[in-house]
NUMI-872510 format. One line per 8 residues: number of its first residue (from 1); for each residue x negated, y negated, z negated of N, C-alpha, C. Coordinates in nm, 4 decimals, decimal comma. Each point is the difference from the previous one (the first is absolute). Example, Ala and Ser with C-alpha at 12.3 -4.5 7.8 and 13.67 -1.06 7.14 Angstrom:
<recs>
1 = -1,3190:0,5690:-0,7800:0,0890:-0,1190:0,0000:-0,0900:-0,1200:0,0000 ~ 0,0350:-0,1050:0,0720:-0,0820:-0,1190:-0,0060:0,0770:-0,1090:-0,0730
</recs>
This chain:
<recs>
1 = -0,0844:0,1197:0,0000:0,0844:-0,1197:0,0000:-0,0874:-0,1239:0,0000 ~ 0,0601:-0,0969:0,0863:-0,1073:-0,1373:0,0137:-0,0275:-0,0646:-0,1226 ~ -0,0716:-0,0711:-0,0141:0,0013:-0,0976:-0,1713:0,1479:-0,1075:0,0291 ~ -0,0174:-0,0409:0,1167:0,1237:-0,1044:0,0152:0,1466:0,0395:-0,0639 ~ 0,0198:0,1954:0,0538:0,1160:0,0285:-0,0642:0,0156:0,0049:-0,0999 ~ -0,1434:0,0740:-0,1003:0,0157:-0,0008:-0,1453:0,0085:-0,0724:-0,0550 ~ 0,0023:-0,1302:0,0238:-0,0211:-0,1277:-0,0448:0,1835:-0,0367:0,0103 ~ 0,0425:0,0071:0,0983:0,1707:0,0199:0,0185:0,0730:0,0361:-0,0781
9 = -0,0590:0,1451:-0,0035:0,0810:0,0731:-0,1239:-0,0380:-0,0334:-0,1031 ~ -0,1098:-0,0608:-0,0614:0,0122:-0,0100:-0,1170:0,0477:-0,1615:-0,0357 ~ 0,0040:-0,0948:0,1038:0,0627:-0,1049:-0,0332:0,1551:0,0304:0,0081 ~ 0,1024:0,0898:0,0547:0,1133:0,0565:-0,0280:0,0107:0,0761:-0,0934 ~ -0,0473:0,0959:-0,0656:0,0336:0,0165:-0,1116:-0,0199:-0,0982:-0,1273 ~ -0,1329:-0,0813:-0,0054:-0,0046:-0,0736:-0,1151:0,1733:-0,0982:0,0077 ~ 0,0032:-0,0601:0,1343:0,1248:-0,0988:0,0085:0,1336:0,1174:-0,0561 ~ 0,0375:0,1498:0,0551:0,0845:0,0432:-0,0951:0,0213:0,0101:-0,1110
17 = -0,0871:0,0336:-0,0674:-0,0309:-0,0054:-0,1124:-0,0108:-0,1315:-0,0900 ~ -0,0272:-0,1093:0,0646:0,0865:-0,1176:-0,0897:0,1391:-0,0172:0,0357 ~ 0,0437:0,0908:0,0752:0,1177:-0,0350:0,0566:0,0644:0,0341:-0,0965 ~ 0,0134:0,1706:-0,0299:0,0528:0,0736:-0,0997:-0,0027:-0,0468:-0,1403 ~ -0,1279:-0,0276:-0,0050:-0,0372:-0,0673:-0,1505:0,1149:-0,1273:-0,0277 ~ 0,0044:-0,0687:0,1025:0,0820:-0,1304:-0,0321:0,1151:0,0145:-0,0036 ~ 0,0925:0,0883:0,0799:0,1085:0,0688:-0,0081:0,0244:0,0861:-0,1058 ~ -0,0503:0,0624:-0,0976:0,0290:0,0229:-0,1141:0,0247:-0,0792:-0,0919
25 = -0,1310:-0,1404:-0,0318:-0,0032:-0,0810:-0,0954:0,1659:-0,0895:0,0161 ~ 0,0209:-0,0175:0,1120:0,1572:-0,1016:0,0505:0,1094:0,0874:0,0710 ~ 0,0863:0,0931:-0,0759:0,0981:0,0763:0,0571:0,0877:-0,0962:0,0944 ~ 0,0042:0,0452:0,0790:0,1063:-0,0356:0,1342:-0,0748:-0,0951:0,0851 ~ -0,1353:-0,0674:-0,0272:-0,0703:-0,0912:0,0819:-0,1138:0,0903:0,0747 ~ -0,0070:-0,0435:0,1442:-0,0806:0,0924:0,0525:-0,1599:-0,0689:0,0392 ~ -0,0933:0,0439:0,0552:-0,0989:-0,0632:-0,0054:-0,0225:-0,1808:0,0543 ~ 0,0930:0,0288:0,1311:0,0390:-0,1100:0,0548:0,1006:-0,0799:-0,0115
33 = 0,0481:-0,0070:-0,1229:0,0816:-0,0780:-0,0960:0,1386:0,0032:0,0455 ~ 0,0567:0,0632:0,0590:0,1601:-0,0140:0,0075:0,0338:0,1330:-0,1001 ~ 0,1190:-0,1012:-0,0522:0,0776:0,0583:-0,1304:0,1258:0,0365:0,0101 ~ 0,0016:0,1492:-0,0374:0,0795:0,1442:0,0164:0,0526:0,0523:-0,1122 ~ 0,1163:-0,0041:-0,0671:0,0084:0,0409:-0,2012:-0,0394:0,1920:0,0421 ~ -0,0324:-0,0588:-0,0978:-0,0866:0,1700:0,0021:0,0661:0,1126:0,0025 ~ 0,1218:0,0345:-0,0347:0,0424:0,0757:-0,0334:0,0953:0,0807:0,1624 ~ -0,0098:-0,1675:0,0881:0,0465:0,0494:0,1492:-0,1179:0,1004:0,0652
41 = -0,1185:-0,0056:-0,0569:-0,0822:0,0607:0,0832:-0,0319:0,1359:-0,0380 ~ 0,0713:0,0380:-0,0774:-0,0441:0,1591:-0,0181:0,0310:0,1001:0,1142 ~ -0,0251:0,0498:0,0143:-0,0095:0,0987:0,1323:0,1519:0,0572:0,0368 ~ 0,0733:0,0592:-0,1364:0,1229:0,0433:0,0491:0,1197:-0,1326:0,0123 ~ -0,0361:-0,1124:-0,0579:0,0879:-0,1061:-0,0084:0,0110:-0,0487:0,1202 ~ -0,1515:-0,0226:0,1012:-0,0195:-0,0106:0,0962:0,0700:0,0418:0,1242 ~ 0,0046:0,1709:-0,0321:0,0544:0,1092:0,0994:0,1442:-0,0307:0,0103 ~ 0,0866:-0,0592:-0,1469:0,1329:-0,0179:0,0203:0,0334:-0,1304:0,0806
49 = -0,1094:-0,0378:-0,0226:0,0225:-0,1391:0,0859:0,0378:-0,0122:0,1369 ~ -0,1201:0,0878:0,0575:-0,0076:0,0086:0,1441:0,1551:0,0783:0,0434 ~ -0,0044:0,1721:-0,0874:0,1238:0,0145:0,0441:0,1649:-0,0631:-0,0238 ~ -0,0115:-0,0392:-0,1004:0,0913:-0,1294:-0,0024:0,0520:-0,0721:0,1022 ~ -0,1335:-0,0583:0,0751:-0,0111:-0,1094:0,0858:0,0242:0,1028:0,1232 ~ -0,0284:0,1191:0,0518:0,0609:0,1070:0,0821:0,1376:0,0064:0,0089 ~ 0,0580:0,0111:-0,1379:0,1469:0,0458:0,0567:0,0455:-0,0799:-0,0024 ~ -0,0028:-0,1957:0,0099:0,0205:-0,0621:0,0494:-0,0031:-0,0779:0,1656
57 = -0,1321:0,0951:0,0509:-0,0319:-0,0243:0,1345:0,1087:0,0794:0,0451 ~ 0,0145:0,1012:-0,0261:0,0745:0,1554:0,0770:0,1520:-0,0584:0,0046 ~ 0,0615:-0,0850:-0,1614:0,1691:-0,0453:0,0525:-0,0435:-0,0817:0,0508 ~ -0,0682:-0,0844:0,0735:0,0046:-0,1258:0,0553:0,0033:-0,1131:-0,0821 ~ 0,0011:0,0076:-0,1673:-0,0214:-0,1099:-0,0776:-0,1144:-0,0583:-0,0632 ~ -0,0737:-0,0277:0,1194:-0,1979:-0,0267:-0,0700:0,0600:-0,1397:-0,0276 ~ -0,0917:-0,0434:-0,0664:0,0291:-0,0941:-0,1135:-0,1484:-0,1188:0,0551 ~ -0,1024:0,0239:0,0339:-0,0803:-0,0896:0,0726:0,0144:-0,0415:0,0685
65 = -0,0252:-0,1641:0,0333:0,0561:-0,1302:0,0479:-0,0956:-0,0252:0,1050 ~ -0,0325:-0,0582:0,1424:-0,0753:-0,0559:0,0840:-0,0851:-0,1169:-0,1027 ~ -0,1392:-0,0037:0,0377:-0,0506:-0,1050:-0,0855:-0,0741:-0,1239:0,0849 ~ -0,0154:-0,1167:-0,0152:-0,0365:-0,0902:0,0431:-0,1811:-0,0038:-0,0261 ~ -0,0914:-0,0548:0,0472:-0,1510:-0,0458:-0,0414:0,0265:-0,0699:-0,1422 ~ 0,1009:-0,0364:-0,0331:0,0211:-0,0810:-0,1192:-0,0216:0,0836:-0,0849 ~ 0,0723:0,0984:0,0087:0,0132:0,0639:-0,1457:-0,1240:0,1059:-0,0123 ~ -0,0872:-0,0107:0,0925:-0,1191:0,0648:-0,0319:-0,1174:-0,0158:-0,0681
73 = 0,0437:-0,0947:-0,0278:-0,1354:-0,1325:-0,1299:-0,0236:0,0537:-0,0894 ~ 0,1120:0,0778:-0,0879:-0,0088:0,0715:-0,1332:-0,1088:0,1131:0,0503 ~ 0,0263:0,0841:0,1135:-0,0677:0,1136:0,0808:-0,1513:0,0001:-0,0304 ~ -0,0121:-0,1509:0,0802:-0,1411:-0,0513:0,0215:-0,0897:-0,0004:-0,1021 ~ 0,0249:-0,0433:-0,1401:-0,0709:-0,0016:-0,1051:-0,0275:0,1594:-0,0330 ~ 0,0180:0,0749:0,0058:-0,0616:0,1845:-0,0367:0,1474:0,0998:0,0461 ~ -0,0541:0,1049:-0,0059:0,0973:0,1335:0,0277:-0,0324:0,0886:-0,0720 ~ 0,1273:0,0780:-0,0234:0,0032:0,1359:-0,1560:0,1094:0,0552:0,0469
81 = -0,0282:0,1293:0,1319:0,1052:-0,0181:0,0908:0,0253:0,1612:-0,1435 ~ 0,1237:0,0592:-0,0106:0,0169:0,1118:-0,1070:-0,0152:0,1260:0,0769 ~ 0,0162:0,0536:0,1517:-0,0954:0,1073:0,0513:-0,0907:-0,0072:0,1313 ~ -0,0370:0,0878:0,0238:-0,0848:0,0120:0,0756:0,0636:0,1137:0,1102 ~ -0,0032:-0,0373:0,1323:0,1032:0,1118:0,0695:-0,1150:-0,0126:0,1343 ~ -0,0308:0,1396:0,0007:-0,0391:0,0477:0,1871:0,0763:0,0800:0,0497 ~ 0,0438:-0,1291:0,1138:0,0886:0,0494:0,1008:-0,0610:0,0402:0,1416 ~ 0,1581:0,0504:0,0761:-0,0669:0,0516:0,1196:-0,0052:-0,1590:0,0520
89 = -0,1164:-0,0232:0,1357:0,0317:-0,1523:0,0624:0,1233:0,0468:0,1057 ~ 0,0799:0,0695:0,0001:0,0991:-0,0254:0,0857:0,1247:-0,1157:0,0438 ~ -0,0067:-0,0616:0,0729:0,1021:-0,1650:-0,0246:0,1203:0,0291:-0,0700 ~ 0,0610:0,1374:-0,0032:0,1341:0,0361:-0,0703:-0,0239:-0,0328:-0,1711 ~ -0,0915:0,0105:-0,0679:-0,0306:0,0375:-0,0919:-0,0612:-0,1320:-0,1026 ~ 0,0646:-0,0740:-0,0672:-0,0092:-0,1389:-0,0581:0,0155:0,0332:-0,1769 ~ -0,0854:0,0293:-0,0296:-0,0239:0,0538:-0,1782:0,1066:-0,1064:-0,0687 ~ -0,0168:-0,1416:0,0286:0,0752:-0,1153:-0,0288:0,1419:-0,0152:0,0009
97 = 0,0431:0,0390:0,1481:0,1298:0,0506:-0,0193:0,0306:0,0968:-0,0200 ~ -0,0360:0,0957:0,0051:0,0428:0,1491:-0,0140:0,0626:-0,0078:-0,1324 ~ -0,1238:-0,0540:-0,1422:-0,0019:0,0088:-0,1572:0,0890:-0,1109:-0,0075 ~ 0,0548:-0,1396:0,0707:0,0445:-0,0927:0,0023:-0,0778:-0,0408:-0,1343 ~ -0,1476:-0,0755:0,0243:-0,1077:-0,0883:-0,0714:-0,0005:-0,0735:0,0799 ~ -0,0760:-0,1068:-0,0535:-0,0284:-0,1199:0,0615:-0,1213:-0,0156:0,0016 ~ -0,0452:-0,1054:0,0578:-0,1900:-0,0110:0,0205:-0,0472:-0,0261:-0,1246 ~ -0,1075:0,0559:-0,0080:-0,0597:-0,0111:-0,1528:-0,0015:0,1439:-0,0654
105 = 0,1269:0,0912:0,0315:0,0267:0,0851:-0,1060:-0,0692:0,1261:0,0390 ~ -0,0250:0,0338:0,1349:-0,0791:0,1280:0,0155:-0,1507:-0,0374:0,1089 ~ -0,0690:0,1049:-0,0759:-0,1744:-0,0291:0,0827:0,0790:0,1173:0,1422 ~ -0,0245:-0,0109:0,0851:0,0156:0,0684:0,0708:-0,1244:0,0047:0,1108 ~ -0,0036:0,1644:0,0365:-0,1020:0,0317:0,0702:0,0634:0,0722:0,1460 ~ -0,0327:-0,0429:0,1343:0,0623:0,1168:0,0760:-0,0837:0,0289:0,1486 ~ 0,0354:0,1270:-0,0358:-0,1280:0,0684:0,1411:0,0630:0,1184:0,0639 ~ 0,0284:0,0186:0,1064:0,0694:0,1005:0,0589:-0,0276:0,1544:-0,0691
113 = 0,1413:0,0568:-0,0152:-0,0328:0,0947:-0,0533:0,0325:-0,0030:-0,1602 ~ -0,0076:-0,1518:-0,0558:-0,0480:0,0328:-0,1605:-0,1232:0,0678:-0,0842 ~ -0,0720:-0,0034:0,1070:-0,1150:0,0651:-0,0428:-0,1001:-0,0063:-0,1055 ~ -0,0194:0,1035:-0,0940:-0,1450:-0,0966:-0,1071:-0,0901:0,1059:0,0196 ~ -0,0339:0,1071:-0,0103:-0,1094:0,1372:0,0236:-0,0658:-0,0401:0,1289 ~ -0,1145:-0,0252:-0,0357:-0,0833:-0,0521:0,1674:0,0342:-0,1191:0,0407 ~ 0,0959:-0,1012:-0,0748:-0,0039:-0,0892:0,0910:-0,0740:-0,1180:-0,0444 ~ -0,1289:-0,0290:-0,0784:-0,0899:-0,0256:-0,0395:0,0075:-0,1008:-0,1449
121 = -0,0934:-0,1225:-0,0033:-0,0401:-0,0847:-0,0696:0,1307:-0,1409:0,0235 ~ 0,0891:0,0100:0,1018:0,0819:-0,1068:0,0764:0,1256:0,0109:-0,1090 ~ 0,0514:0,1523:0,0086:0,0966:0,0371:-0,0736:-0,0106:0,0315:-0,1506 ~ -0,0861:0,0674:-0,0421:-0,0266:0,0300:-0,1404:-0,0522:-0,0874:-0,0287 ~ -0,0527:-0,1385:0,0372:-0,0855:-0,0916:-0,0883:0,0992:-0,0885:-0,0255 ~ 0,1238:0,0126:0,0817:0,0991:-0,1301:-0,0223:0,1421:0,0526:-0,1258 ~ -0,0812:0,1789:0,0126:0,1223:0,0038:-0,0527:-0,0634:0,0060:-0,1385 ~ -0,1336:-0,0165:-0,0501:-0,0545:0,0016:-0,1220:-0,0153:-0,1666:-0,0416
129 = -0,0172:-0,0386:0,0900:0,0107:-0,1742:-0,0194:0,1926:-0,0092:-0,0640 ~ 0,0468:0,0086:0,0284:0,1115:-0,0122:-0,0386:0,0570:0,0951:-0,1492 ~ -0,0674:0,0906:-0,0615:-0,0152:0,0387:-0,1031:-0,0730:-0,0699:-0,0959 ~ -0,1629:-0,0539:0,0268:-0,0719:-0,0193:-0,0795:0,0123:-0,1750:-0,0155 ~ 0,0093:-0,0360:0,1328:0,0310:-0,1780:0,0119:0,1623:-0,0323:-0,0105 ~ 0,0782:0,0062:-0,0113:0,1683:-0,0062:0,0458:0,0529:0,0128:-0,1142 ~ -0,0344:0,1626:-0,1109:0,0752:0,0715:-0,0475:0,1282:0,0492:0,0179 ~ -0,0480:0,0281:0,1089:0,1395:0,1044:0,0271:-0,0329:0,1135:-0,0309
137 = 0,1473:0,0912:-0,0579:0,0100:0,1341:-0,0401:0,0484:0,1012:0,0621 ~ 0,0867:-0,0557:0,0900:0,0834:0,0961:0,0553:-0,0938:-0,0239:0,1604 ~ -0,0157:0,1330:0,0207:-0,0543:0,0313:0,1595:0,0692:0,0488:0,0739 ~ 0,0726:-0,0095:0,1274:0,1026:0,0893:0,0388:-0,0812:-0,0059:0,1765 ~ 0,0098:0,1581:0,0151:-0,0529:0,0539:0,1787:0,1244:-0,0100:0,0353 ~ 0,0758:-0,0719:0,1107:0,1337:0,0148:0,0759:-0,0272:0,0285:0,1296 ~ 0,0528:0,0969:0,0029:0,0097:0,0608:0,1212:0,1671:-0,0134:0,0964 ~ 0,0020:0,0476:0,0904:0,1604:-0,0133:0,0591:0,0207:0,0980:0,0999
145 = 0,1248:0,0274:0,0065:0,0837:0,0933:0,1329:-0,0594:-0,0558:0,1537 ~ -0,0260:0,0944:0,0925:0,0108:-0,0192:0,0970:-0,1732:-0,1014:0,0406 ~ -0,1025:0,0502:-0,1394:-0,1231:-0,0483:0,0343:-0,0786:0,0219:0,1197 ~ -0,0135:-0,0688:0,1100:-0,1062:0,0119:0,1576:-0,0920:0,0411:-0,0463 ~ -0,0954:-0,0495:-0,0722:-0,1151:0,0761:-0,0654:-0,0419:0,1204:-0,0396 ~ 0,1133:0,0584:-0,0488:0,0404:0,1622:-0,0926:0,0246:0,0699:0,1431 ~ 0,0903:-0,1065:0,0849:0,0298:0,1376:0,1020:-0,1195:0,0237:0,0983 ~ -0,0786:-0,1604:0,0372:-0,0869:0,0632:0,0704:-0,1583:0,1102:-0,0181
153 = 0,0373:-0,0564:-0,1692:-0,0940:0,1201:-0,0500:0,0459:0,1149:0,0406 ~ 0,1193:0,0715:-0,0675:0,0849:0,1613:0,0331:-0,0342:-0,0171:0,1622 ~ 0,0411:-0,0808:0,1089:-0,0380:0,0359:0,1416:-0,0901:0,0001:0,0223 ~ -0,1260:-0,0948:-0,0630:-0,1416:0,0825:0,1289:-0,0476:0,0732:-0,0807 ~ 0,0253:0,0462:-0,1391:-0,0663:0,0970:-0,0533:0,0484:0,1168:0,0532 ~ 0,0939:0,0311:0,0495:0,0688:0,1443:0,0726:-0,0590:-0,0325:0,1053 ~ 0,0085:-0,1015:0,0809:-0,0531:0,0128:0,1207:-0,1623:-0,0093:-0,0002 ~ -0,0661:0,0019:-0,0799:-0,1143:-0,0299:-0,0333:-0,1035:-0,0448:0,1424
161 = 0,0809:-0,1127:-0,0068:-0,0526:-0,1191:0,1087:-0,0755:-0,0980:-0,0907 ~ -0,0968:-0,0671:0,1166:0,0013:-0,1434:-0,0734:0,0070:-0,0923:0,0401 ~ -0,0145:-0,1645:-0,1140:0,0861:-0,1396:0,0121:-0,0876:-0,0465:0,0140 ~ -0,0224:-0,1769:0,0756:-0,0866:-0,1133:0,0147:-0,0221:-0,0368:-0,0920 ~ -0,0781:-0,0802:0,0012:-0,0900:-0,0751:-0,1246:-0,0189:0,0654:-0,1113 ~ 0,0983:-0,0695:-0,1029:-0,0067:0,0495:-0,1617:0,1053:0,0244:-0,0466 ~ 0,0985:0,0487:0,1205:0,1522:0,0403:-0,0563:-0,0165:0,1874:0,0007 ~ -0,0845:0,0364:0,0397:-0,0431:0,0995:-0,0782:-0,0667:0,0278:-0,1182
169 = -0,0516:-0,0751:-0,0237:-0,0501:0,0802:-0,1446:0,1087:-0,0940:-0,0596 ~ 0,0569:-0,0493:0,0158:0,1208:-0,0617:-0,1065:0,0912:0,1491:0,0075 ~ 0,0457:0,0552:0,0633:0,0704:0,1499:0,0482:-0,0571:0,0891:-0,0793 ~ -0,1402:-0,0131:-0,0262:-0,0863:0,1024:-0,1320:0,0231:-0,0417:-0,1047 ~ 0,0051:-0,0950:-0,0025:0,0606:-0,0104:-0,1483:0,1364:0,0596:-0,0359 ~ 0,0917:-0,0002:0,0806:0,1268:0,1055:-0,0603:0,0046:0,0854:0,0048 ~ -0,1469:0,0717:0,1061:0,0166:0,1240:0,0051:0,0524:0,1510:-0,1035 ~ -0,0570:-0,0918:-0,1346:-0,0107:0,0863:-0,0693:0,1864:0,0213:-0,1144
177 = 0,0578:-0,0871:0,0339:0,1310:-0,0021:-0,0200:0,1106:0,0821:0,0887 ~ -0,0798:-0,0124:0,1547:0,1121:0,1414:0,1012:-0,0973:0,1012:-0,0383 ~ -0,0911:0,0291:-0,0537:-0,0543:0,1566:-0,0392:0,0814:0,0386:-0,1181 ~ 0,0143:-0,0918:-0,0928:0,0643:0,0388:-0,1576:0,1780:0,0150:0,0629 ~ 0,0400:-0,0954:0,0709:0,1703:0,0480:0,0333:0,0166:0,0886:0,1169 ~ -0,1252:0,1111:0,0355:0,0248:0,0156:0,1204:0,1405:0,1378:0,0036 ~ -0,0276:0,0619:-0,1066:0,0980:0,1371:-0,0499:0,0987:-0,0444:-0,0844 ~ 0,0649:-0,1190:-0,0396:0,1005:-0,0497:-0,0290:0,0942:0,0131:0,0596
185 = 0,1827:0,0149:-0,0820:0,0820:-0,0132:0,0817:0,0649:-0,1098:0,0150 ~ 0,0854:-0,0191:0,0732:0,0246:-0,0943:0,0212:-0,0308:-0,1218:0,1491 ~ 0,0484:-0,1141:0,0015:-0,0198:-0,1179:0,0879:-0,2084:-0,0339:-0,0239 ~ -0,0711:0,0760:0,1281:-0,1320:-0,0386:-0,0233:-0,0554:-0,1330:0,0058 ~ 0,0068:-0,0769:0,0476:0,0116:-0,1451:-0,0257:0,0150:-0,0165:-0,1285 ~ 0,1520:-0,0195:-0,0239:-0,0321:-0,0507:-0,1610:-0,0803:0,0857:-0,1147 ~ -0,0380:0,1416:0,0229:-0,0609:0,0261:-0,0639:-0,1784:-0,0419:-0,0535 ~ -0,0054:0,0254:0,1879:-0,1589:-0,0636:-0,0049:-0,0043:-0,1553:-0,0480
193 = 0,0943:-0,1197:0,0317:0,0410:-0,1506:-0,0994:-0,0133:0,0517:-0,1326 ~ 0,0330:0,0585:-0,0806:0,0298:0,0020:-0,1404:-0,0939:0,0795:-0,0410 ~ -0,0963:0,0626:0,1212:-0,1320:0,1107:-0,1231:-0,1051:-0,1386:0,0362 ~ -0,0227:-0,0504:0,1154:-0,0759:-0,0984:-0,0008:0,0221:-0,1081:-0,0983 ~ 0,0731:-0,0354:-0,0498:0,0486:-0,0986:-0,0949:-0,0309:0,0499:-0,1366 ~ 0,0214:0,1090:-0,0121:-0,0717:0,0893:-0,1310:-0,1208:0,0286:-0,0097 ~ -0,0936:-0,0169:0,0827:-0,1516:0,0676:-0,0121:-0,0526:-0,1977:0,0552 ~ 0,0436:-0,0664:0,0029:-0,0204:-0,1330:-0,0172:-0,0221:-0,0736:-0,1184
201 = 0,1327:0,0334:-0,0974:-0,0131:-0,0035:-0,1375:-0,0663:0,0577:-0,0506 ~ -0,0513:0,1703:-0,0385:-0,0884:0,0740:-0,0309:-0,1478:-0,0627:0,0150 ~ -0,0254:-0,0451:0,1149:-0,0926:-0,0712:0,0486:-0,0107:-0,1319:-0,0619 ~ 0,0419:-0,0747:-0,0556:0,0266:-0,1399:-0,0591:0,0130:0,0504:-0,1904 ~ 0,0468:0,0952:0,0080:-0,0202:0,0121:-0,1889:-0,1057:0,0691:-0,0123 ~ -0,1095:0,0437:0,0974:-0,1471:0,0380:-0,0446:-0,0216:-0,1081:0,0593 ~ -0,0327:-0,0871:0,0446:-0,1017:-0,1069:0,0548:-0,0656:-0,0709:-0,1113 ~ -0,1306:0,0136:-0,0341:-0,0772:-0,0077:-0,0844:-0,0541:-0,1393:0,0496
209 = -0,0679:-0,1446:-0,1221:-0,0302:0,0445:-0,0995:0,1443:-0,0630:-0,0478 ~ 0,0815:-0,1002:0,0396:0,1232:-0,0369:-0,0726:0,1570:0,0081:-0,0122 ~ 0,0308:0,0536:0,1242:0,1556:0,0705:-0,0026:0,0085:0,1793:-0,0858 ~ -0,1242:0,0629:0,0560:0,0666:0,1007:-0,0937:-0,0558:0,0070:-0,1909 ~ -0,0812:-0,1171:-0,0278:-0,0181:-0,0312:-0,1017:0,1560:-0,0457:-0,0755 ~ 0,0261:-0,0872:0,0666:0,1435:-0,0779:-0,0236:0,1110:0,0957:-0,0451 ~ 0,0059:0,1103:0,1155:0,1028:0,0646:0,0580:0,0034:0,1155:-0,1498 ~ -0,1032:0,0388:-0,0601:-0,0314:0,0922:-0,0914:0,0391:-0,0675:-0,1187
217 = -0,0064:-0,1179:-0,0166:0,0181:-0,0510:-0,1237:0,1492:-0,0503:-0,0355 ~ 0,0618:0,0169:0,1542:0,1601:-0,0279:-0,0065:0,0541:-0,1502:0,0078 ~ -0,1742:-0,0833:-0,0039:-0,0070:-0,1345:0,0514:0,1165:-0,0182:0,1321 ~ -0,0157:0,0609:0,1101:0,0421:0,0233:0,1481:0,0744:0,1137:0,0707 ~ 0,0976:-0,0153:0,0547:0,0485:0,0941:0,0402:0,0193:0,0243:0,1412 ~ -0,0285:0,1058:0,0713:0,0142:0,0183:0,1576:0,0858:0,0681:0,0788 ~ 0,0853:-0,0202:0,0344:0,1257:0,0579:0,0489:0,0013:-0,0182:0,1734 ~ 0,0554:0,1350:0,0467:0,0534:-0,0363:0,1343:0,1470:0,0138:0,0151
225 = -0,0169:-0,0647:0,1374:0,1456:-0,0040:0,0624:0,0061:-0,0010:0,1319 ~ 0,1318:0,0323:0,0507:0,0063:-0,0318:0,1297:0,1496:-0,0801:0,0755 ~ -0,0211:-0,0675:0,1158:0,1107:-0,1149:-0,0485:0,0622:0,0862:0,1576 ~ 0,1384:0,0248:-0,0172:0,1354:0,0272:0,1344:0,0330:-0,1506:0,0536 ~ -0,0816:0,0277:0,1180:0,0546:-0,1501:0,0854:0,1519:-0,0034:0,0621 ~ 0,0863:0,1038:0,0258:0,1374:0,0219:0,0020:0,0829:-0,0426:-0,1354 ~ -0,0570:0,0032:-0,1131:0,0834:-0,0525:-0,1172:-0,0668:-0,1099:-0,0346 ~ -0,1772:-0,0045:-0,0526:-0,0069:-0,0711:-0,0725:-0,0709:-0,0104:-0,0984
233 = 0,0474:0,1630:-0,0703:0,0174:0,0168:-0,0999:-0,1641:0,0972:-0,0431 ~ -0,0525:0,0110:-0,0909:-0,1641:0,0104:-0,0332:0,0561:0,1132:-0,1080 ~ -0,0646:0,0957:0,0112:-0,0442:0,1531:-0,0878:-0,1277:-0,0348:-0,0153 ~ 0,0039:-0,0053:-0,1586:-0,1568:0,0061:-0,1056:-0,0020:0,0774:-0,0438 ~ -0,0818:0,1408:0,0183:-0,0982:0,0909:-0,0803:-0,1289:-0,0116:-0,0758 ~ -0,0277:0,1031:-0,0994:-0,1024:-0,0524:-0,0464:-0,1455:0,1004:0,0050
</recs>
C-alpha cells in the first residue's frame, strides 16, 4: 500500500473517531452539528419511521411538501440524516419518496444492482462515513421487483456470454446471489433480488473496522428490503 493511502486511512479513522467520541459526549447532536432528539435515532424507532412513511406512499397519503431554495438554509448549516439506504440507481426507485422523507432525512447511496460485495472503497466508504460522521443507525440495502441488473446477471450468466466495458464485472458481482437462488422455488428473479439483498447486508454487518463493530454492540442495525414498483409497497427482512 502507497504511504499516500496510509496516510488516508489513518486521517479517516482518527476523524471517525472524534466523530463517535463527540456523538456520545452530546446525545442527538452529530459531528456536524445538526440536532436530532436522541431517542428518534435508535435503529428500530428509525425502521418505524421509514415504514410508517411507506404505508403512506402506498395509500397515496405522503405527507411531504415540494420545497423552495428557501427553506433549505436550515439544510445548509449540517445534516444528521436518521438512515443510511443503498439503493438500486434505477430512475423508478426514489428512497425519498418511496419512505415519504424529505431532504436531510436519509444518506442515500445508489449503484445499479444495489451492490456492496466488490463494489469497492466508493460504496463502503460512504456507507461508513455515514455511520461514523452522520450517526446514523439504521442501514437499509433496498433492493426492488423487476431489477435490469439481477436479470441481466441470471441472462448472461446462463448464456455465459460477455458485456462491454465494466457492465460486466458489475454482473460478477451478483453472480453469487443467482448461484445461492439457483434451486429455489419459486419466481427466479425475485428470488435472485432478495438473496442478493441478503448477502449485501451480511456483507455490511462484517465490514470491519466500524459497521460491524457498531453492528455487534447493537449501536446499528442492518436490515434489507425490497421495494414492489406495482404497489409501492417495501418488504423489510432482517
Amino acid at each position: 500500500m502507497a504511504s499516500s493511502e496510509r496516510s488516508s486511512r489513518r486521517e479517516f479513522m482518527q476523524i471517525a473517531g472524534l466523530a463517535a467520541g463527540a456523538a456520545a459526549l452530546v446525545p442527538g447532536v452529530t459531528a456536524i452539528g445538526a440536532e436530532v432528539p436522541a431517542a428518534d435515532r435508535k435503529p428500530d424507532a428509525v425502521l418505524a419511521r421509514l415504514l410508517e412513511g411507506n404505508r403512506r406512499f402506498v395509500s397515496g397519503k405522503s405527507i411531504t411538501v415540494q420545497r423552495t431554495p428557501a427553506d433549505f438554509a436550515k439544510d445548509a448549516k449540517g445534516q444528521a440524516p436518521l438512515a443510511a439506504i443503498i439503493a438500486c440507481a434505477d430512475s423508478r426507485v426514489s428512497p425519498e419518496l418511496v419512505f415519504d422523507q424529505t431532504i436531510g432525512d436519509l444518506f442515500v447511496v445508489r449503484v445499479a444492482g444495489n451492490v456492496v460485495s466488490g463494489a469497492g472503497a466508493i460504496v463502503k466508504g460512504s456507507i461508513e462515513f455515514a455511520v461514523a460522521e452522520l450517526g446514523c443507525k439504521l442501514i437499509m440495502v433496498l433492493g426492488h421487483s423487476k431489477c435490469g441488473a439481477v436479470a441481466a446477471a441470471i441472462e448472461h450468466i446462463d448464456a455465459k456470454d460477455s458485456l462491454p466495458g465494466e457492465i460486466g464485472n458489475l454482473v460478477s458481482l451478483i453472480r453469487p446471489a443467482v448461484v445461492t437462488a439457483k434451486d429455489l422455488p419459486g419466481d427466479r428473479l425475485n428470488n435472485v433480488i432478495k438473496a442478493n439483498v441478503q448477502k449485501c447486508v451480511e456483507r455490511l454487518k462484517g465490514l470491519e473496522p466500524i459497521i460491524a463493530k457498531s453492528v455487534a454492540s447493537g449501536d446499528v442495525k442492518v436490515v434489507g428490503g425490497t421495494y414492489e414498483l406495482s404497489t409501492g409497497k417495501v418488504e423489510v427482512f432482517e
